[in-house]
matplotlib code that plots the C-alpha trace (Angstrom):
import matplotlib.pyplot as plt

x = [0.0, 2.8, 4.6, 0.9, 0.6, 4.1, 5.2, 8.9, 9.3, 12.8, 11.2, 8.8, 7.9, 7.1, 3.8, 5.7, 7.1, 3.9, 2.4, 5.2, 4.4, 1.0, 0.9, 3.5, 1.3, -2.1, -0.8, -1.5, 1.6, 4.0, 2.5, 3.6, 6.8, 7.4, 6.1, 9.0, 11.3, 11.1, 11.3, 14.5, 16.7, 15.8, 17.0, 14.8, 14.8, 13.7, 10.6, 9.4, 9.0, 6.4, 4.1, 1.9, 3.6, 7.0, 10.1, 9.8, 6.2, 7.8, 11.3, 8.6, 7.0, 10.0, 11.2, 7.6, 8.6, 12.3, 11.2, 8.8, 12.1, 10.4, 13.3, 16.5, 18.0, 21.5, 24.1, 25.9, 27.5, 25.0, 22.2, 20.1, 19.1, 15.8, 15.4, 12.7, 14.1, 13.2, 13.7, 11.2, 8.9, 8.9, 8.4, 5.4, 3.8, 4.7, 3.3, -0.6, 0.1, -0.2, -3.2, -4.5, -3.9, -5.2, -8.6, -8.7, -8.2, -11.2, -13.7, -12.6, -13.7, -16.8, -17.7, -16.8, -19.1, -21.9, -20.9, -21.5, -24.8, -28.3, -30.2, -33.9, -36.1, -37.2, -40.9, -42.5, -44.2, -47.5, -48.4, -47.3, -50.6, -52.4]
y = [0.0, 2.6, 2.0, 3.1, 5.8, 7.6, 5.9, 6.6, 9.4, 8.6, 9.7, 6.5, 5.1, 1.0, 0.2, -0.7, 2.8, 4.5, 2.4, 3.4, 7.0, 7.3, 4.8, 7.6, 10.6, 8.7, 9.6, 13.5, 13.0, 11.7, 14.8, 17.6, 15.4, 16.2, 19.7, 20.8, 18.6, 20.6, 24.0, 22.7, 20.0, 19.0, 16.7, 13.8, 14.8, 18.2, 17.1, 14.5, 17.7, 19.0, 15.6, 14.2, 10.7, 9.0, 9.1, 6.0, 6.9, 9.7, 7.3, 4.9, 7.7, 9.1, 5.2, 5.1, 8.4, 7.1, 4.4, 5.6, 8.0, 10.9, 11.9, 11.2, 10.7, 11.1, 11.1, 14.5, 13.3, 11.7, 13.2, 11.9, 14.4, 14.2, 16.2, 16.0, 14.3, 16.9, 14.5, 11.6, 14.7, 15.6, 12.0, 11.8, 15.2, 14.4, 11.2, 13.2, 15.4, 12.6, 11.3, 14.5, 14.8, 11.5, 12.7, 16.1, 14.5, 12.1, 15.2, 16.8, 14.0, 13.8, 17.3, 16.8, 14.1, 16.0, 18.7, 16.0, 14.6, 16.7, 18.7, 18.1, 20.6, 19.6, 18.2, 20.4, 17.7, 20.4, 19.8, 16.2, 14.6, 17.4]
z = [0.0, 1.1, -2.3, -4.2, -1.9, -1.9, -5.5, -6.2, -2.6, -1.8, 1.9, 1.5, 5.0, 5.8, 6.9, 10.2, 10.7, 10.1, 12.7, 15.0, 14.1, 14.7, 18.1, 19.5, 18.3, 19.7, 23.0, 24.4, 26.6, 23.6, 21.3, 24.0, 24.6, 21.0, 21.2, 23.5, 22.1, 18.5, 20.4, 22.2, 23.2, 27.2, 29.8, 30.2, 34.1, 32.7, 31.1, 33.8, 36.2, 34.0, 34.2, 36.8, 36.5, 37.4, 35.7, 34.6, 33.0, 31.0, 30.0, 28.3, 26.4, 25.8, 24.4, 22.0, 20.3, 20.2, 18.6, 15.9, 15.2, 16.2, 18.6, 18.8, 22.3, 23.5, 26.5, 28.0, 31.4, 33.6, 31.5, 29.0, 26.3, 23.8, 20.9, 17.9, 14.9, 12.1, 9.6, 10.2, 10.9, 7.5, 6.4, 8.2, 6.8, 3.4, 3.7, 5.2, 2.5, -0.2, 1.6, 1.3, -2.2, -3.2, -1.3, -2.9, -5.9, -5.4, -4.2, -7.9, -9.8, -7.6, -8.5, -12.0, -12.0, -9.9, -12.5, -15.6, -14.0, -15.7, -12.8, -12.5, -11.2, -7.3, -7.2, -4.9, -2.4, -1.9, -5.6, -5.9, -7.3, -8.9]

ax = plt.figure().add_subplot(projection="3d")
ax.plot(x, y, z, "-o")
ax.set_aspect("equal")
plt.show()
């Protein structure tokens, strides 16, 4: 399906990636994760302040979004730092824009067909039988 969809897109993702990609943006946590990892890079420490749930909570939603290459995480000292990963970013939003490009596509050939079809006057229901 993928290779229909995004045909020759040297930016082309697997089926498995793109399930990886949209289980980590399913998640309100994981999508302001990301949020504040595109604005800049944080400590993972850092971010679990911000969120009502253990460390350990925000490690494994930092791990879904690691793994769906959404971030890219990294070692300074004792810290671990998170960052968004611009580039499997882009592969996802080109990927929605084909989508939406194969949909707009289908609503102009609707309307051409709509557009194709002869109009008949509306039977008014109050004279129906007359």
């Amino acid at each position: 399906m993928v290779a229909q969809l995004a045909q020759g897109e040297a930016s082309e993702l697997s089926d498995d990636e793109i399930d990886r990609v949209f289980q980590a943006l399913a998640a309100a946590t994981r999508r302001d994760i990301l949020r504040r990892t595109i604005e800049h890079e944080q400590s993972i420490s850092t971010l679990a302040q911000d969120y009502d749930m253990s460390f350990a909570a925000v490690q494994k939603h930092i791990g879904v979004l690691e793994a769906a290459g959404l971030i890219i995480k990294r070692a300074e000292g004792r810290e671990r730092l998170v960052r968004a990963d611009p580039t499997m970013i882009a592969r996802a939003r080109a990927l929605l824009a084909r989508y939406e490009e194969l949909w707009r596509a289908r609503i102009d050939r609707l309307d051409l067909l709509l557009a194709a079809t002869p109009q008949t006057e509306p039977i008014d229901p109050s004279t129906e039988g007359e």
